[in-house]
N, C-alpha and C positions, 0 to 999 in steps of 0.2 A: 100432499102427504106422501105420494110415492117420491117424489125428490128429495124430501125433507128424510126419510126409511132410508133410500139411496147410499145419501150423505152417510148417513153413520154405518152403512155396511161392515168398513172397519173392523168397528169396534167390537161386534159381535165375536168375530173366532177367533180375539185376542180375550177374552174370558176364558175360552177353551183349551186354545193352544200358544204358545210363544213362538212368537217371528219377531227376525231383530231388522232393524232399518223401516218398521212400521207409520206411518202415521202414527199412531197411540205410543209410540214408542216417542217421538219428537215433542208430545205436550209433556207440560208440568203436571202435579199432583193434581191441580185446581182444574186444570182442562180436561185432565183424563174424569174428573168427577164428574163432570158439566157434560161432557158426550155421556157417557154413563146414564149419568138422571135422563138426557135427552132420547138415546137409544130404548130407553124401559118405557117411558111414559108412549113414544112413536108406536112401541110393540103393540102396549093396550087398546091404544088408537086404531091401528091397522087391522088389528083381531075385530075389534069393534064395525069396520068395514067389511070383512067376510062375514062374520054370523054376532047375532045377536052377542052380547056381552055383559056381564052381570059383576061388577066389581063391589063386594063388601070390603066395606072398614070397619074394624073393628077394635074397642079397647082403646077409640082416638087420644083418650087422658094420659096414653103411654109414650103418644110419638116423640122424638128426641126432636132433633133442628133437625136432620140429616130428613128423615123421616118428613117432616114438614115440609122440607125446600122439595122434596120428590112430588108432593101433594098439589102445591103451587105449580109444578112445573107439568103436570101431567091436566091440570084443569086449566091452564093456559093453551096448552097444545090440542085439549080435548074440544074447545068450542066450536059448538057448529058442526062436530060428528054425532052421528048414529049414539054414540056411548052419553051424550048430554041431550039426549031430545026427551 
């Protein structure tokens, strides 16, 4: 998990601030999504390894695809941590 946090480091302080000649700067729409989803679902994960973690869903009948493909991709990366026992 910390290699896989690592890797996206990136992407985080390009939500924040703009830097040109980035990594995130060189993917498409599609890749910058996919670090994206990837970066958010690591975060829950990671928190999930420092302290206890409690994530509600709520209103599921609302989610869009976007919303869904984040869902799948954070219960794929969550297996086998703290946050699925």
């Amino acid at each position: 998990m910390r290699r896989e946090i690592a890797g996206r480091k990136a992407f985080w302080p390009r939500w924040l601030v703009s830097t040109t000649g980035s990594l995130w700067d060189q993917l498409d729409a599609r890749g910058r999504y996919q670090n994206a989803l990837s970066a958010m679902a690591n975060l829950f994960v990671a928190e999930s390894l420092l302290q206890p973690a409690v994530i509600e869903l709520e209103d599921a009948h609302w989610y869009d695809d976007m919303s869904r493909e984040f869902l799948m991709q954070f219960i794929r990366r969550a297996q086998g941590s703290p946050c699925c026992s």
